[in-house]
N, C-alpha and C positions, 0 to 999 in steps of 0.2 A: 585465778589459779596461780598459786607461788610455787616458781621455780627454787628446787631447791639445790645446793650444791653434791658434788658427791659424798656419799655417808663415809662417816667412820670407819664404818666394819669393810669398806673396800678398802679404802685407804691400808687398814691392817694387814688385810691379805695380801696386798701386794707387795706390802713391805714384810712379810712373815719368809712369802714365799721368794723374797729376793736375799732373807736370811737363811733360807735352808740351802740355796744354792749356795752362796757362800762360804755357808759349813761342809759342805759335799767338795766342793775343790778346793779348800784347806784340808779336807782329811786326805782327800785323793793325792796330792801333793806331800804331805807328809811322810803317808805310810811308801811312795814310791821313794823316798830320800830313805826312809829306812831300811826297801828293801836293797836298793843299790850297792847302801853302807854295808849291808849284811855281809853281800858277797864280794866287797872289794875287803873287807880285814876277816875275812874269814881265813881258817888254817888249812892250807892243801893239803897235810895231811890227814886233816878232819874235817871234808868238805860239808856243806848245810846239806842234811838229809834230803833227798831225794822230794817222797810224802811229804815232806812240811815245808819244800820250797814250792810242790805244785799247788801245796793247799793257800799258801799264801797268795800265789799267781789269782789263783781264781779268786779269793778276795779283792784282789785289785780291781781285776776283769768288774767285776758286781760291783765294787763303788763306780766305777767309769761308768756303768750303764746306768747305774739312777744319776751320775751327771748328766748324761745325756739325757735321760726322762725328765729327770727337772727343769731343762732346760724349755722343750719341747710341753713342760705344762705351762710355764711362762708364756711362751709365745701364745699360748692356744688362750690360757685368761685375759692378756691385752686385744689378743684379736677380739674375745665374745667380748669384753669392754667398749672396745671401740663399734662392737654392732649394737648393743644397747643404747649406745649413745645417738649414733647416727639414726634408729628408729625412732629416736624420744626423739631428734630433733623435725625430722620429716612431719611429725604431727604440729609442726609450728606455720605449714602453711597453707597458705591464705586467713591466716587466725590473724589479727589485732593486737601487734602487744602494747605496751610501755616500757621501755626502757631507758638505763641511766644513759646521758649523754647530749647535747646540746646541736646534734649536726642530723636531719632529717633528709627525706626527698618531699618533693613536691607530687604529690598521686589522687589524680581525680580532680585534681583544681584544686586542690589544700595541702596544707600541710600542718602538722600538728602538734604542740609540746602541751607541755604540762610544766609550772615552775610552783615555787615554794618559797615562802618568807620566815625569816625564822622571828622574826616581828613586823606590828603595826607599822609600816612607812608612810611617809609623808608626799614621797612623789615615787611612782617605779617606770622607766621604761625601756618596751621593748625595742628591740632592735636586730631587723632579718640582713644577714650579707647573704651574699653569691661566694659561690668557688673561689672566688680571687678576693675576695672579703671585702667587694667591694659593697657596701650600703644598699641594698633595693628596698627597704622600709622600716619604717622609723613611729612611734605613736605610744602612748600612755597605757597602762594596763592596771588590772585588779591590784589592792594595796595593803587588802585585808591579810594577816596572820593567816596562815598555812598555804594549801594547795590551791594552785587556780588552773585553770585551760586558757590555750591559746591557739588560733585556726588563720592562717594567714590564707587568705584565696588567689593570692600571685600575683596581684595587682602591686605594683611598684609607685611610690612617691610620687612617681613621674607619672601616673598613669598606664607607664606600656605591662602589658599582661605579660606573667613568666608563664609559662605552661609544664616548662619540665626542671630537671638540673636538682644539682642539693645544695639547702641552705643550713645556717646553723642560726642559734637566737644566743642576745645578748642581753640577760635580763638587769638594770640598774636600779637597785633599790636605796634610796635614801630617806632618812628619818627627820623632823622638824630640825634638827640639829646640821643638817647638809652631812651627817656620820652615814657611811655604807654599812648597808643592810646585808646579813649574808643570804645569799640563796645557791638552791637549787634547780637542776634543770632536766628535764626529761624528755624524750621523744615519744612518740606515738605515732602507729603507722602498722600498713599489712604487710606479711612475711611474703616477698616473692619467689623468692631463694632458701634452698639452703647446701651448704659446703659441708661436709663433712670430712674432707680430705688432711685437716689438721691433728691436732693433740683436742684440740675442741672443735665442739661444732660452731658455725658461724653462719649468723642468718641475713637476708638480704631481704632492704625493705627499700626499693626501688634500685638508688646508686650504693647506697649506703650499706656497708656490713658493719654488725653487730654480733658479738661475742655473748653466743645464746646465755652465758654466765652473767649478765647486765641486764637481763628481762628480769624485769619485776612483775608485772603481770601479763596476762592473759585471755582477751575475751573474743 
């Protein structure tokens, strides 16, 4: 399942409707500079008509109040935005994703990436640290052009088993030439969490949060 970003057509409305408010106290502002001027050079012996100063008033009065309605559908669209969000993201857990990023948790006795060759190399290797980046494993990996997996089961160089904590991978690909190879890196892991309390949702895959906008997939 691909995540996709938010569409277009929100994008416009919120920016349409952050032009209509706009336009509404720029006019609200204008016509109250007009009427002020009216009656500061008007002629006391020919004061502004009675009827066409109250009908003015009440013009006013009605732009003020669609100021204040626009304002108030503003809020009401980011609030139902920010519910759609936070519902799309609540179905993300206990799901499976992938996403971009190279720092995972360890869950169930594994942990999981996914990396990428943008060519044939000649030697690649992996390499898991700890939190403090210190080295817990080190070893050779797939060499072939495009996507491969990688499952590290927590067992350290040394032998001692990690059981919990987050690590991140460091994948080094070099070509017959000793040239580096570009890659990429991915995580993979289940959703335990999720935050909604941002501008985005953010999902939790043990210690780890991840910016539900970085899932690539979904299973």
């Amino acid at each position: 399942m691909q995540v996709d970003s938010p569409s277009s057509s929100t994008v416009t409305t919120t920016s349409s409707a952050k032009s209509s408010s706009a336009s509404l106290a720029s006019s609200y502002q204008s016509f109250l500079t007009l009427l002020l001027k009216q009656l500061e050079v008007q002629d006391p012996t020919n004061p502004v008509d009675t009827a066409q100063y109250t009908s003015q008033l009440v013009q006013l009065s009605s732009l003020e109040q669609q100021m204040s309605m626009s304002d108030k559908l503003d809020e009401l669209t980011s609030a139902v935005q920010a519910l759609g969000t936070g519902s799309s993201a609540l179905g993300y857990l206990g799901r499976t994703v992938t996403a971009e990023g190279d720092t995972t948790a360890l869950q169930n006795g594994a942990a999981n990436w996914e990396y990428s060759l943008n060519s044939e190399a000649a030697s690649v290797t992996l390499t898991v640290r700890d939190e403090d980046g210190a080295i817990v494993y080190q070893d050779s990996g797939a060499t072939g052009e495009g996507s491969h997996s990688f499952t590290w089961d927590g067992t350290g160089r040394d032998g001692a088993l990690h059981t919990s904590g987050t690590y991140s991978l460091t994948v080094t690909a070099l070509d017959s030439s000793k040239a580096a190879i570009a890659t990429e890196t991915r995580i993979k892991g289940t959703v335990t969490s999720v935050d909604t309390s941002g501008t985005s949702a953010a999902l939790g895959i043990g210690g780890v949060s991840v910016p539900a906008d970085d899932v690539l997939s979904l299973s």
